[in-house]
N, CA, C and O of each residue as an XYZ file, in Angstrom:
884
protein
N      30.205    -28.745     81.740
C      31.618    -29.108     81.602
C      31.913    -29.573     80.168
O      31.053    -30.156     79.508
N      33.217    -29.291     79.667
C      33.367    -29.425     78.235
C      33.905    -31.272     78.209
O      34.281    -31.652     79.318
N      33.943    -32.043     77.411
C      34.952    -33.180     77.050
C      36.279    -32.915     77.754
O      36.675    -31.750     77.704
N      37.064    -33.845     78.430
C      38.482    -33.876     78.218
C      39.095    -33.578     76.640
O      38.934    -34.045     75.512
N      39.818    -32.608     77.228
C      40.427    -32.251     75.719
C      42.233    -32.995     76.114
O      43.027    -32.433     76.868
N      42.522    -34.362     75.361
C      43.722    -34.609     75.145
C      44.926    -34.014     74.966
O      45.917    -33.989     75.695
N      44.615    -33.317     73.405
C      45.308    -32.243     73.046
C      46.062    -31.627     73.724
O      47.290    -31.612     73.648
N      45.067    -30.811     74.777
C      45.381    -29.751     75.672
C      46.529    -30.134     76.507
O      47.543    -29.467     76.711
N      46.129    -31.702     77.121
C      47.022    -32.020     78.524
C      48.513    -32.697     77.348
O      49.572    -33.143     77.792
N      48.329    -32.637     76.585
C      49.748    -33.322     75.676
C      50.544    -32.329     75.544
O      51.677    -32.765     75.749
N      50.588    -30.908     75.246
C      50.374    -29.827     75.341
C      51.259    -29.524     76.416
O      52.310    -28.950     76.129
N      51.004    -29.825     77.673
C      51.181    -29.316     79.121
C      52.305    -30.541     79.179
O      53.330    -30.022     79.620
N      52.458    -31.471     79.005
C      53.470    -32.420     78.994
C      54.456    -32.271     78.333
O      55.453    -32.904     78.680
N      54.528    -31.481     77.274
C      55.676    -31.162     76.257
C      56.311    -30.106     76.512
O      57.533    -30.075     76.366
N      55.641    -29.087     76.921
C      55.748    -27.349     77.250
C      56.887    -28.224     79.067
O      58.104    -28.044     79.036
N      56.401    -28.873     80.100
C      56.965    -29.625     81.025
C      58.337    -30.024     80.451
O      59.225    -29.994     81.303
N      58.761    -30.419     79.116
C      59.345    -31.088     79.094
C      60.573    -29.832     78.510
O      61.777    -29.699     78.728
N      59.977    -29.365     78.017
C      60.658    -27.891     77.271
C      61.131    -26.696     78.545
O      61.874    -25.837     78.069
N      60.918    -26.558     79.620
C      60.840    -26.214     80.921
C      61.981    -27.143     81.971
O      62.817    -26.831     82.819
N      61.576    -28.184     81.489
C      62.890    -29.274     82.496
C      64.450    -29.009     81.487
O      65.595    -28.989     81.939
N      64.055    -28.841     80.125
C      65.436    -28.565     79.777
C      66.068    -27.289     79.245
O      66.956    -27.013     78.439
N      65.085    -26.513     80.178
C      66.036    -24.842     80.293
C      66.662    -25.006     82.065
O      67.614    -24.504     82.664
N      66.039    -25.554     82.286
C      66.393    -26.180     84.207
C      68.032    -26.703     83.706
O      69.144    -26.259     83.989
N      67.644    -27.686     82.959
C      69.047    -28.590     82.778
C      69.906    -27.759     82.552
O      70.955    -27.903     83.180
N      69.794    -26.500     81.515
C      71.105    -25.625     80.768
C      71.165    -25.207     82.102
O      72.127    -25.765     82.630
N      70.360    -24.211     83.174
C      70.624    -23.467     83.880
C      71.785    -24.041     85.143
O      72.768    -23.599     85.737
N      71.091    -25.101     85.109
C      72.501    -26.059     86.229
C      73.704    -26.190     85.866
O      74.592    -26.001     86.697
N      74.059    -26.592     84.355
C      74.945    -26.339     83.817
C      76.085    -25.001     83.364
O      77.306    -24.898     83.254
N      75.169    -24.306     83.229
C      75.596    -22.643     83.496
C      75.765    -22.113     84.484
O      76.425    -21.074     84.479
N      75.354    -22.510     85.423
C      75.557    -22.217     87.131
C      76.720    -22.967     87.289
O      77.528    -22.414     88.035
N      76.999    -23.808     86.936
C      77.777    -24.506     87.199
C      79.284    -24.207     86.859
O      80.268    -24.551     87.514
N      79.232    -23.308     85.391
C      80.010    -22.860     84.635
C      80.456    -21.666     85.388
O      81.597    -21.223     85.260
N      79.826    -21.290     85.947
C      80.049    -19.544     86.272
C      80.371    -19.973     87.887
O      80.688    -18.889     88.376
N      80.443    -20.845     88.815
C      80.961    -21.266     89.516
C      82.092    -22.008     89.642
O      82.679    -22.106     90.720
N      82.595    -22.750     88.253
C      83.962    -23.288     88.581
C      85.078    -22.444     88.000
O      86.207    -22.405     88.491
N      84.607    -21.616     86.677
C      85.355    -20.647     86.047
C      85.098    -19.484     86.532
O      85.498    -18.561     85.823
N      84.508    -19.156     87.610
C      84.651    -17.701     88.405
C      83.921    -16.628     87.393
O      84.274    -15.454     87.285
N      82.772    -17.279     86.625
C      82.689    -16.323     85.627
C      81.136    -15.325     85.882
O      79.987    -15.754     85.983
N      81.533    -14.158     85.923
C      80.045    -12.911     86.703
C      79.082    -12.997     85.809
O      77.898    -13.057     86.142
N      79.635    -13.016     84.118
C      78.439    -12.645     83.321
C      77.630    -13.600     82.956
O      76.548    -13.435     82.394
N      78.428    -15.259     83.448
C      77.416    -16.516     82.942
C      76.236    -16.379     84.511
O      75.088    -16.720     84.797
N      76.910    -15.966     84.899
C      76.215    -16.278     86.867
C      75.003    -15.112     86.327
O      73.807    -15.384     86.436
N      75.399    -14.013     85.836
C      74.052    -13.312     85.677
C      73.354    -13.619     85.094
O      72.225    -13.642     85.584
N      73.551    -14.138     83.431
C      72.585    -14.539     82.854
C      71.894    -15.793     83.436
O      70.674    -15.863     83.284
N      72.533    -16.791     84.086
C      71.753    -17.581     84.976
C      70.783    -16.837     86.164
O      69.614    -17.160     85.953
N      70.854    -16.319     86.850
C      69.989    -15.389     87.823
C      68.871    -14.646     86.713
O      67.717    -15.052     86.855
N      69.069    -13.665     85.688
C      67.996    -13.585     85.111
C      66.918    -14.447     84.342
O      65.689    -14.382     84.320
N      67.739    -15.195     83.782
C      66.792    -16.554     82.832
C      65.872    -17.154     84.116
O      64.804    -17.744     83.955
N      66.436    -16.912     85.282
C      65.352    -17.618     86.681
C      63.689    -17.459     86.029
O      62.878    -18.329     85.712
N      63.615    -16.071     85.999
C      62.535    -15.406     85.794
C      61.783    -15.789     84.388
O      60.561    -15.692     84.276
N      62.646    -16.239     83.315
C      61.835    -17.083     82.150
C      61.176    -18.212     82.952
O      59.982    -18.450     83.127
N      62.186    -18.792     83.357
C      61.450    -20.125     84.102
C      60.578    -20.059     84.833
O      59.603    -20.785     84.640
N      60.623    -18.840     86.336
C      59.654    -18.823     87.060
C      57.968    -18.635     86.076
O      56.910    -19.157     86.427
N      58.150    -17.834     84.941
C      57.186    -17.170     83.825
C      56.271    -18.998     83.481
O      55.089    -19.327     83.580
N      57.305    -19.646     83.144
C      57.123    -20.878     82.388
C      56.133    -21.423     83.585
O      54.998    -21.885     83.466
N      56.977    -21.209     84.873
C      56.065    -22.343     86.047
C      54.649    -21.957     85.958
O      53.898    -22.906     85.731
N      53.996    -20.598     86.100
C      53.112    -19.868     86.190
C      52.150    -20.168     85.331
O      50.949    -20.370     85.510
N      53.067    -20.176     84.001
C      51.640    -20.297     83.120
C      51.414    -22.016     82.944
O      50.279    -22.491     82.920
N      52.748    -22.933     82.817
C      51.688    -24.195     82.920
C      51.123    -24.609     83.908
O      50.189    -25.410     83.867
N      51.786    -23.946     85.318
C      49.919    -24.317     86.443
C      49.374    -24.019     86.376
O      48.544    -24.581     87.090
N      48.622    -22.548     85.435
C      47.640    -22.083     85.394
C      47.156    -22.351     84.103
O      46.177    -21.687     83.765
N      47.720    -23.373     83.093
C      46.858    -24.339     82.242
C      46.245    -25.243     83.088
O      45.024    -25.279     83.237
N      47.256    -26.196     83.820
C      46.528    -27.299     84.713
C      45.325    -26.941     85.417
O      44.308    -27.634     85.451
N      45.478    -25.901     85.941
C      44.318    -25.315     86.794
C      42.886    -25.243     85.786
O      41.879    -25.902     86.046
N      42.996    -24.394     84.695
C      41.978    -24.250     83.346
C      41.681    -25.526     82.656
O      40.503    -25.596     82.307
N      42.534    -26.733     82.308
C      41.781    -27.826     82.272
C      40.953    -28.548     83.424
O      39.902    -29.183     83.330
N      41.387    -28.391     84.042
C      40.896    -29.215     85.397
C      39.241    -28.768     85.881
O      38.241    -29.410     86.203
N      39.684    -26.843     85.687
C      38.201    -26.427     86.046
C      37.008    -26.410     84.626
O      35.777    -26.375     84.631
N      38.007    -26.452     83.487
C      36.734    -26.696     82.006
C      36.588    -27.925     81.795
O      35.963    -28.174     80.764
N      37.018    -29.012     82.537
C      36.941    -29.939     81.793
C      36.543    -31.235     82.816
O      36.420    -31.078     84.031
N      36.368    -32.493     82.157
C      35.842    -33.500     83.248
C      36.707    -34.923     82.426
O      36.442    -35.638     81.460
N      38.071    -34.817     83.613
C      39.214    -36.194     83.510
C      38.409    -37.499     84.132
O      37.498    -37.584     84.955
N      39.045    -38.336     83.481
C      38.985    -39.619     84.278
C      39.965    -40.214     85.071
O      41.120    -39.890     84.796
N      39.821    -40.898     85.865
C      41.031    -40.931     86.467
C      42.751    -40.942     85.895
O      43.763    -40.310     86.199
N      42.535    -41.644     85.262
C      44.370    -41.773     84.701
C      44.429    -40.290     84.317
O      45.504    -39.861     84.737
N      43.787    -39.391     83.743
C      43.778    -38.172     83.010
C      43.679    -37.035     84.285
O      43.826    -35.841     84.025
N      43.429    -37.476     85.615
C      43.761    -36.595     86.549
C      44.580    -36.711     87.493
O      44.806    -35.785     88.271
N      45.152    -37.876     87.565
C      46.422    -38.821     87.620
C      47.330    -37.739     87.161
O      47.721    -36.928     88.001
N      47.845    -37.595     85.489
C      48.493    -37.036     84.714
C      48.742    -35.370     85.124
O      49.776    -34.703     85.093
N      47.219    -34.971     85.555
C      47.206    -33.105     85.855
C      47.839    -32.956     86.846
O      48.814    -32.205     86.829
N      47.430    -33.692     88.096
C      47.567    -33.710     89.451
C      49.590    -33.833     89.440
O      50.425    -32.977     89.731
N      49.748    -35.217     88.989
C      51.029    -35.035     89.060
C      51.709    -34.000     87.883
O      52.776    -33.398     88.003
N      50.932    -33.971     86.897
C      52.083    -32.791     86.067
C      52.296    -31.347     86.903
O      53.215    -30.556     86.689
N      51.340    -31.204     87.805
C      51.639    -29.896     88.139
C      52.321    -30.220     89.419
O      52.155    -29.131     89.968
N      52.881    -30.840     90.173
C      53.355    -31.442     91.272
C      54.925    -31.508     90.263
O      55.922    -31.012     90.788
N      55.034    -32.008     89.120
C      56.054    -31.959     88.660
C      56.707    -30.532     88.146
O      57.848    -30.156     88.415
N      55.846    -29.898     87.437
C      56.262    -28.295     87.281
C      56.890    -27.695     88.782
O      57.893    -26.982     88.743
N      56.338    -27.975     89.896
C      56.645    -27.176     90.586
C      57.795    -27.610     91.195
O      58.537    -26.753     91.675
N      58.099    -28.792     91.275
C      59.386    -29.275     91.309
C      60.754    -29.086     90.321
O      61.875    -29.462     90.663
N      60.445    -28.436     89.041
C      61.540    -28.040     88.099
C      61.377    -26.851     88.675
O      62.464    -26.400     89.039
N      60.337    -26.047     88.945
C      60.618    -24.702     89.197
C      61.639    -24.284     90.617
O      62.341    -23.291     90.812
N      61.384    -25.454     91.443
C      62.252    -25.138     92.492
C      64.436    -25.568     91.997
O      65.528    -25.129     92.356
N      63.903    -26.656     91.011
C      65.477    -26.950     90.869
C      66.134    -25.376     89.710
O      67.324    -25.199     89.446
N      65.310    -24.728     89.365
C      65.208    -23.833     88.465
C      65.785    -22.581     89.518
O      66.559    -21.695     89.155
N      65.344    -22.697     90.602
C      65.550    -21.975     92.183
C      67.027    -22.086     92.225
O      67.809    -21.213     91.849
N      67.315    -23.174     92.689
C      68.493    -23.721     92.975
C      69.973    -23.418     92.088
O      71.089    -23.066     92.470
N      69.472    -23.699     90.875
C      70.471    -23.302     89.902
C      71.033    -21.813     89.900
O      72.202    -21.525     89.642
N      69.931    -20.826     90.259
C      70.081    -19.838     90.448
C      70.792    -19.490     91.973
O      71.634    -18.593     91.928
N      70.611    -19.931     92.934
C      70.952    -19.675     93.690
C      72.446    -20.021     93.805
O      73.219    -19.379     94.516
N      72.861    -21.270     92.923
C      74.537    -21.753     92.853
C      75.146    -20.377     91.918
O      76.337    -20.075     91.998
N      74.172    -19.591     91.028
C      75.254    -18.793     90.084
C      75.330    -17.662     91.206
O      76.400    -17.053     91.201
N      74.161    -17.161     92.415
C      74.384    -16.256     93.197
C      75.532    -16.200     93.797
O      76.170    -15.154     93.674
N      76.115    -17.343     94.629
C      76.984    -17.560     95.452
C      78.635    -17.810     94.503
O      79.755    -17.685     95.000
N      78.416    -18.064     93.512
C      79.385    -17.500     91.940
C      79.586    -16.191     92.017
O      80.567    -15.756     92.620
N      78.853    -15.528     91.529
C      78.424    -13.675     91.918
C      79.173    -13.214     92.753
O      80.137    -12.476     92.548
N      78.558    -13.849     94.325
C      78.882    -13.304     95.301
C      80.528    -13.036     95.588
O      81.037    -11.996     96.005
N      81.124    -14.164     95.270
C      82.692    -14.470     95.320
C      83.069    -13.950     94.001
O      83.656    -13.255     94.830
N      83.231    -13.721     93.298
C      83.844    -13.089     92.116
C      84.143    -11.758     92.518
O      83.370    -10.819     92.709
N      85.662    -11.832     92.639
C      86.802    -12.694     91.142
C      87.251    -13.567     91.530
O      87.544    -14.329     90.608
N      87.536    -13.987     92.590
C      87.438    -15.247     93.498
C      86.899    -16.104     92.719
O      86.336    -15.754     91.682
N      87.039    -17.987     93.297
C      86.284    -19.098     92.897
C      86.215    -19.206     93.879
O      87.116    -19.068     94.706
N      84.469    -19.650     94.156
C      83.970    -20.258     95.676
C      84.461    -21.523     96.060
O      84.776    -22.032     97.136
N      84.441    -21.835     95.058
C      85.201    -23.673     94.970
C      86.473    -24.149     95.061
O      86.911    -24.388     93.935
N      87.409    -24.437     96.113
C      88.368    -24.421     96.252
C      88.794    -25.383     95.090
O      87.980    -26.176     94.617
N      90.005    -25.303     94.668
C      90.519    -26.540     93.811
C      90.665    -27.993     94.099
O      90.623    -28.928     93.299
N      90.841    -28.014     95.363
C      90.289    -29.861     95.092
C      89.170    -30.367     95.257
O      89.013    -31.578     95.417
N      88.183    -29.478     95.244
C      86.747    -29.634     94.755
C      86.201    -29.873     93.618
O      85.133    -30.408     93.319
N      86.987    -29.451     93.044
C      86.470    -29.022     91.429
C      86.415    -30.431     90.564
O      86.155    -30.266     89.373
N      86.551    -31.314     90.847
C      86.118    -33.068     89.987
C      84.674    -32.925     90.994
O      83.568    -32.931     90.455
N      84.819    -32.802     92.470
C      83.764    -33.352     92.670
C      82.104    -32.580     92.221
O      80.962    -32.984     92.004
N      82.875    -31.192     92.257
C      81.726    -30.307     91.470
C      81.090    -30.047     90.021
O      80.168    -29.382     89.549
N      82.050    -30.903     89.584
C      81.956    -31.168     88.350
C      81.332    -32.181     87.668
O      80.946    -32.121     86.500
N      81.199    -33.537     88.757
C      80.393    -34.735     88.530
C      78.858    -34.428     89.256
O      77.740    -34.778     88.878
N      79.291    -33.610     90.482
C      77.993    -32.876     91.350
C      76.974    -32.845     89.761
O      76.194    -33.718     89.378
N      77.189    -32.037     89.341
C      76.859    -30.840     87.929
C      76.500    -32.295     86.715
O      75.413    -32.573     86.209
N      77.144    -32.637     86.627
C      76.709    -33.916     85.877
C      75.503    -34.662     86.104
O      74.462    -34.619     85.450
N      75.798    -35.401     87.187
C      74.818    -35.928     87.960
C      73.418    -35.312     87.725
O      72.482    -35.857     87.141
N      73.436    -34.372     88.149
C      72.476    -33.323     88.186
C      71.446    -32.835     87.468
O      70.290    -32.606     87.824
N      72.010    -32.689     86.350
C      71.669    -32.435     84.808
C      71.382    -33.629     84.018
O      70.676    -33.525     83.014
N      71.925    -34.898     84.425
C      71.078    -36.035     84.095
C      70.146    -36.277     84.336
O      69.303    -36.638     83.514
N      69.936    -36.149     85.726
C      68.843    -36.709     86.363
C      67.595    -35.777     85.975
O      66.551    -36.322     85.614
N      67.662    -34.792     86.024
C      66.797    -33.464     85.584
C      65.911    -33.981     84.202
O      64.764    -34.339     83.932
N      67.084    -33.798     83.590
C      67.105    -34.698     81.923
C      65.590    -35.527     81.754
O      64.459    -35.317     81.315
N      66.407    -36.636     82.435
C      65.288    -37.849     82.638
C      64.359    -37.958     83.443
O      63.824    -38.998     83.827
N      64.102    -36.763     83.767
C      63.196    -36.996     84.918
C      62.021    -36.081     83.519
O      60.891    -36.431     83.178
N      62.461    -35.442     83.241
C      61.312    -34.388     82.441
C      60.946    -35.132     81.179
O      60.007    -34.683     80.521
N      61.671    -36.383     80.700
C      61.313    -37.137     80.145
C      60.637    -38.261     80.102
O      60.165    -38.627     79.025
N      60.434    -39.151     81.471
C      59.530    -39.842     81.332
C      58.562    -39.724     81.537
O      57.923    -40.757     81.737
N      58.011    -38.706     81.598
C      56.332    -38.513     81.864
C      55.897    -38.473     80.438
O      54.876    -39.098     80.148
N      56.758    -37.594     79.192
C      56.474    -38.086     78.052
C      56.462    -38.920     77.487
O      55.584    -39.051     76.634
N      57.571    -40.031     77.716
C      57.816    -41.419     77.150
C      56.864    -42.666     77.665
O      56.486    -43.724     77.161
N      56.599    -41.744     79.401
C      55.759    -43.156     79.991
C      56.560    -44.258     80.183
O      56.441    -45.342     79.614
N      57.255    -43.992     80.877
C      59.011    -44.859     81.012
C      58.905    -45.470     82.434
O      59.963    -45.150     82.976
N      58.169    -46.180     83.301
C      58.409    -45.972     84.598
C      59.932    -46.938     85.186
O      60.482    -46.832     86.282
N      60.356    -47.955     83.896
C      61.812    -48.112     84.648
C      62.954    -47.166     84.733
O      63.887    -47.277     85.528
N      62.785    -46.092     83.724
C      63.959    -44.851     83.611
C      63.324    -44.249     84.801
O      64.089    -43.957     85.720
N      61.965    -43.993     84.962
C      62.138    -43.075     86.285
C      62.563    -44.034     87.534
O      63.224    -43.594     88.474
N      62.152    -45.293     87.462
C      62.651    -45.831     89.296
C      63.899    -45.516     89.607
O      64.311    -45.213     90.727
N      64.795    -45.621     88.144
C      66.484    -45.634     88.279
C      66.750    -44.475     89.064
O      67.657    -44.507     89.895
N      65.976    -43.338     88.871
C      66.208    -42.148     89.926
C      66.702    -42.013     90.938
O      67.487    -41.104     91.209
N      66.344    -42.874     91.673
C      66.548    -43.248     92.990
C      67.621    -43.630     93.267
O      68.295    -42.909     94.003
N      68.169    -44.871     92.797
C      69.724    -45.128     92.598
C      70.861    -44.313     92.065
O      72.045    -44.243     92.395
N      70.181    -43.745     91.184
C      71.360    -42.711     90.979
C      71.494    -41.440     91.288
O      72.000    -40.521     90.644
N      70.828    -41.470     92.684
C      70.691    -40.594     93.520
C      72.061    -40.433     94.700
O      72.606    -39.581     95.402
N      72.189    -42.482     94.200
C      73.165    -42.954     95.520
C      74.702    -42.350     95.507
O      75.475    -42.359     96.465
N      75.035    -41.661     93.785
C      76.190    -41.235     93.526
C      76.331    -39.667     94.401
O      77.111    -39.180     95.219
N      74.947    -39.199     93.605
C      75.037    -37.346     94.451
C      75.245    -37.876     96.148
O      76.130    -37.298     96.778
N      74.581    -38.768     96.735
C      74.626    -38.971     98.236
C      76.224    -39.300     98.249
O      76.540    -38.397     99.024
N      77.307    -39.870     97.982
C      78.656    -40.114     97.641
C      79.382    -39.134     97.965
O      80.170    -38.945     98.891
N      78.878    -38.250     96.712
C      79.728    -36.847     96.162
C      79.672    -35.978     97.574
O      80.701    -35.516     98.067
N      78.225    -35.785     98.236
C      77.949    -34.935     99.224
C      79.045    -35.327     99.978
O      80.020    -34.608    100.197
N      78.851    -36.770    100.483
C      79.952    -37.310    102.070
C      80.907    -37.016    101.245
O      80.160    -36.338    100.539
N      81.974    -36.927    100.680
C      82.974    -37.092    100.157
C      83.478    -35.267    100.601
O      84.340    -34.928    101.411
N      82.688    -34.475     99.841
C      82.727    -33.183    100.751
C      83.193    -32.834    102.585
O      83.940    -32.218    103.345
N      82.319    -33.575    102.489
C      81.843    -33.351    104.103
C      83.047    -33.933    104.541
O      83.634    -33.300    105.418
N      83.695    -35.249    104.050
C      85.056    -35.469    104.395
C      86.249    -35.145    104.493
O      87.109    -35.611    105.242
N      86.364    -33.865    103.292
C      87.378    -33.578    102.843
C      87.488    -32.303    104.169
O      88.431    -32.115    104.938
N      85.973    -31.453    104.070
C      85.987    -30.268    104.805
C      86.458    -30.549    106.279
O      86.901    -29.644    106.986
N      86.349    -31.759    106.675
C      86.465    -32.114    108.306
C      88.160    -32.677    108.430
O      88.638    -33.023    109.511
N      88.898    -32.691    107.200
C      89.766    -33.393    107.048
C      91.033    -32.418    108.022
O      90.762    -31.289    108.431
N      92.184    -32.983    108.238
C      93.299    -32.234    108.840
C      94.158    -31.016    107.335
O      94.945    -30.073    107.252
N      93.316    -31.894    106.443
C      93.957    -31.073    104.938
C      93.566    -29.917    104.609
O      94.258    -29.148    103.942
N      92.272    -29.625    105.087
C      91.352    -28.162    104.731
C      91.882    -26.966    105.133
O      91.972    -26.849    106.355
N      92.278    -25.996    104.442
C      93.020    -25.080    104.553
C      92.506    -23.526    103.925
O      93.052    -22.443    103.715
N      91.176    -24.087    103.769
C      90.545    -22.859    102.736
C      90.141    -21.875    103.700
O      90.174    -20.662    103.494
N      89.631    -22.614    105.110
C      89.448    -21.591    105.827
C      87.930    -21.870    106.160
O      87.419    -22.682    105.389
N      86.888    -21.245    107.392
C      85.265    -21.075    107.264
C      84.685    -20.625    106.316
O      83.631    -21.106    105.901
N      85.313    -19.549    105.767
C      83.861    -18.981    104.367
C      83.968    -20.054    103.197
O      82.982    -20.649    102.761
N      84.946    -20.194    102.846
C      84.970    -21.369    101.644
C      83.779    -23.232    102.315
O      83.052    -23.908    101.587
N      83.979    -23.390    103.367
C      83.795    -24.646    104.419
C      82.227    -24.426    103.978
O      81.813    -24.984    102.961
N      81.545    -23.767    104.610
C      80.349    -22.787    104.539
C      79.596    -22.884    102.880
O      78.530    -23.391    102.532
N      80.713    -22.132    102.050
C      79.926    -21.850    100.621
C      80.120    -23.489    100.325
O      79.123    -23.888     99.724
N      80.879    -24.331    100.505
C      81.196    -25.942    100.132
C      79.719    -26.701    100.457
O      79.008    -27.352     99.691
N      79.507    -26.331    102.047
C      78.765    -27.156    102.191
C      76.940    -26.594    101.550
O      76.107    -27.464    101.293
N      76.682    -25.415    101.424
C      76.089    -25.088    101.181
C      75.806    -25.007     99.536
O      74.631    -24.769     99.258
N      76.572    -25.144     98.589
C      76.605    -25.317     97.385
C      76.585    -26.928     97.285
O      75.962    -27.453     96.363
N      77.227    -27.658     98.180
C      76.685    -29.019     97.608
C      75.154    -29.249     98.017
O      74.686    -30.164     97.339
N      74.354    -28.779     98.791
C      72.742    -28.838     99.350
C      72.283    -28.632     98.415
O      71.340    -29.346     98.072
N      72.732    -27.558     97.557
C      71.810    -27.176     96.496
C      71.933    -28.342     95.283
O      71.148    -28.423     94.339
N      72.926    -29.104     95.480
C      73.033    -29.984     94.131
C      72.014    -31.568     95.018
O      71.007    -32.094     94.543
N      72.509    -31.849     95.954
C      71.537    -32.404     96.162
C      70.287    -32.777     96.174
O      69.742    -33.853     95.931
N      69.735    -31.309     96.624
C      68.348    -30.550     96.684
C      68.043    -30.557     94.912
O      66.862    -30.564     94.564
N      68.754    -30.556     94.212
C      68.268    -30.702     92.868
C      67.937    -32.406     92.544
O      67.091    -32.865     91.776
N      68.749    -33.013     93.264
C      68.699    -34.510     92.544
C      67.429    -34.871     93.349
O      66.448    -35.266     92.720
N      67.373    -34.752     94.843
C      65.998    -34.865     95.425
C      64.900    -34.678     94.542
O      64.147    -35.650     94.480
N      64.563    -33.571     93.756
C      63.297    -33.008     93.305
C      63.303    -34.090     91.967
O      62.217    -34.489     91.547
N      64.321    -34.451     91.453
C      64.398    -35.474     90.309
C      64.151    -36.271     90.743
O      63.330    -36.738     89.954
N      64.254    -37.192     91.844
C      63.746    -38.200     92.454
C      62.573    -38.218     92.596
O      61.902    -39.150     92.152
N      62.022    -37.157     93.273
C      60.712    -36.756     93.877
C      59.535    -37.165     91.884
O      58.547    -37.828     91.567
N      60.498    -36.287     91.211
C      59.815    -36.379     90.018
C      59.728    -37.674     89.598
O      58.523    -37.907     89.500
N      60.347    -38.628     89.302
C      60.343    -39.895     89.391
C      59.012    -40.691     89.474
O      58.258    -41.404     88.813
N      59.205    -40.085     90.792
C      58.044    -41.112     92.057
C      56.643    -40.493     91.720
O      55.597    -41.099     91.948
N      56.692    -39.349     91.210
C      55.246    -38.990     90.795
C      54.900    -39.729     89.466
O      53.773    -40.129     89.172
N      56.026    -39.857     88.701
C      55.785    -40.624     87.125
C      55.834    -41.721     87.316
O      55.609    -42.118     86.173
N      55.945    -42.489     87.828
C      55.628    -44.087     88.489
C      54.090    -44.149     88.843
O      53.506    -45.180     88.508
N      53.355    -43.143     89.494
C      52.060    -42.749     89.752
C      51.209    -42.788     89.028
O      50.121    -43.309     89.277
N      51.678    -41.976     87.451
C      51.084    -41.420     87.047
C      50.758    -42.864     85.787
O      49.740    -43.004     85.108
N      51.854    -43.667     85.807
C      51.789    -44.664     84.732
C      51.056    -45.596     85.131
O      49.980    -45.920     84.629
N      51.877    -46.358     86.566
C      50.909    -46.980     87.211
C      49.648    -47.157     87.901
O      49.105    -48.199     88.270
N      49.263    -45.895     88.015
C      48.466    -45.716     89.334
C      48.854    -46.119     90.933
O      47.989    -46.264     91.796
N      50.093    -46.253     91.142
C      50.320    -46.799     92.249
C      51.765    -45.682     92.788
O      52.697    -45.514     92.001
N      51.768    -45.193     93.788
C      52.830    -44.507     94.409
C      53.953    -46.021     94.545
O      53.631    -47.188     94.771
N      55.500    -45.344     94.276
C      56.484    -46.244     94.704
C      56.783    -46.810     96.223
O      56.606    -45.923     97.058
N      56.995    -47.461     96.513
C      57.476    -47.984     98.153
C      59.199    -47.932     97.947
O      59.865    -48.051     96.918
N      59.578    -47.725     99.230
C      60.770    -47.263     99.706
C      61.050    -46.646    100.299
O      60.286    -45.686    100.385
N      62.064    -46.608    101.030
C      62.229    -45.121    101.672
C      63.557    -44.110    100.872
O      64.187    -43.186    101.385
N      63.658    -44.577     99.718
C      64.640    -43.616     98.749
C      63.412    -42.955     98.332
O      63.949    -41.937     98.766
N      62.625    -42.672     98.038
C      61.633    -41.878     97.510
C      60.949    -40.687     98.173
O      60.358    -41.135     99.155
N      60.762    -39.364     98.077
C      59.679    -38.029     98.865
C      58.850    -38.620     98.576
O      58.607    -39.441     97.691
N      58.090    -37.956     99.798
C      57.134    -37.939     99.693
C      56.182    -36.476     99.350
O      55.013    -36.256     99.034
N      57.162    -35.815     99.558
C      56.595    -34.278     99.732
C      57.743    -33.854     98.197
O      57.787    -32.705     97.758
């Protein structure tokens, strides 16, 4: 077995971090091509998937090549274990983003998003892209109070969701089932993004401390 090579895993943390913020544009561009009805941002979001999926691939299959050349100590397999637990979690919000410019796509020339949606999809999208943000950042910084905040400001996307869910059940909704449908199903996916930022969080709390977070705002999976 060779030395831990530092280098290498610093490397895999930066390339992580360079990866969380093509995630971030892509939410944002999904986002774009969903409130402005626009086909050609929604495509280039659906293809760039595939940079990213490219990106997931090859830094687990660094993690994998240090892990099998090399001999960590604990904090240093701490770091692998969760960096690649974290890759695969941008790769799924990387999923997601794509899947909001699909359902963009799908409805065009149409907007899937009815108009009095559009603040809440718009902070959805915010939210979102913060959390992403900071989540791909503290594993570099070694931040574990920016990552706990995760969790809490999780409590806004949980808000935004009911607030949906209110409006759709309301006597006011007039868009009809397919709009009801793409509503509720386009806010899952923004959720489902802040989840995996959370999730990311709770692995970088791990990885600093050695200790998993307690709560029940936190995945476990």
């Amino acid at each position: 077995m060779q030395e831990f090579h530092h280098g290498a895993l610093d490397e895999i943390v930066h390339e992580l971090v360079t990866m969380s913020d093509a995630v971030q544009v892509a939410v944002r561009d999904a986002t774009r091509a969903l409130l402005e009805a626009d086909a050609s941002i929604a495509e280039r979001v659906i293809s760039d998937d595939a940079r990213i999926d490219t990106m997931h691939d090859q830094l687990e299959q660094r993690c994998f090549s240090l892990l099998a050349r090399s001999t960590p100590v604990a904090g240093e397999l701490r770091t692998i274990v969760a960096a690649m637990q974290v890759i695969a979690d941008i790769g799924r919000t990387g999923d997601l983003a794509a899947h909001v410019a699909e359902i963009a796509r799908m409805r065009y020339p149409e907007h899937a998003v009815p108009a009095p949606l559009v603040p809440n999809f718009t902070r959805m999208s915010q939210v979102a892209q913060e959390m992403v943000g900071k989540a791909g950042r503290t594993l570099l910084e070694r931040d574990p109070d920016a990552a706990a905040m995760l969790a809490s400001e999780d409590d806004e996307m949980d808000e935004l969701r009911s607030e949906q869910f209110r409006l759709i059940a309301s006597d006011d909704w007039t868009f009809g089932v397919e709009a009801a449908v793409d509503t509720a199903l386009l806010g899952r996916y923004y959720e489902r993004i802040a989840d995996h930022a959370v999730a990311m969080g709770g692995r970088i709390i791990y990885v600093i401390t050695g200790e998993a977070p307690e709560g029940e705002d936190w995945p476990t999976t």
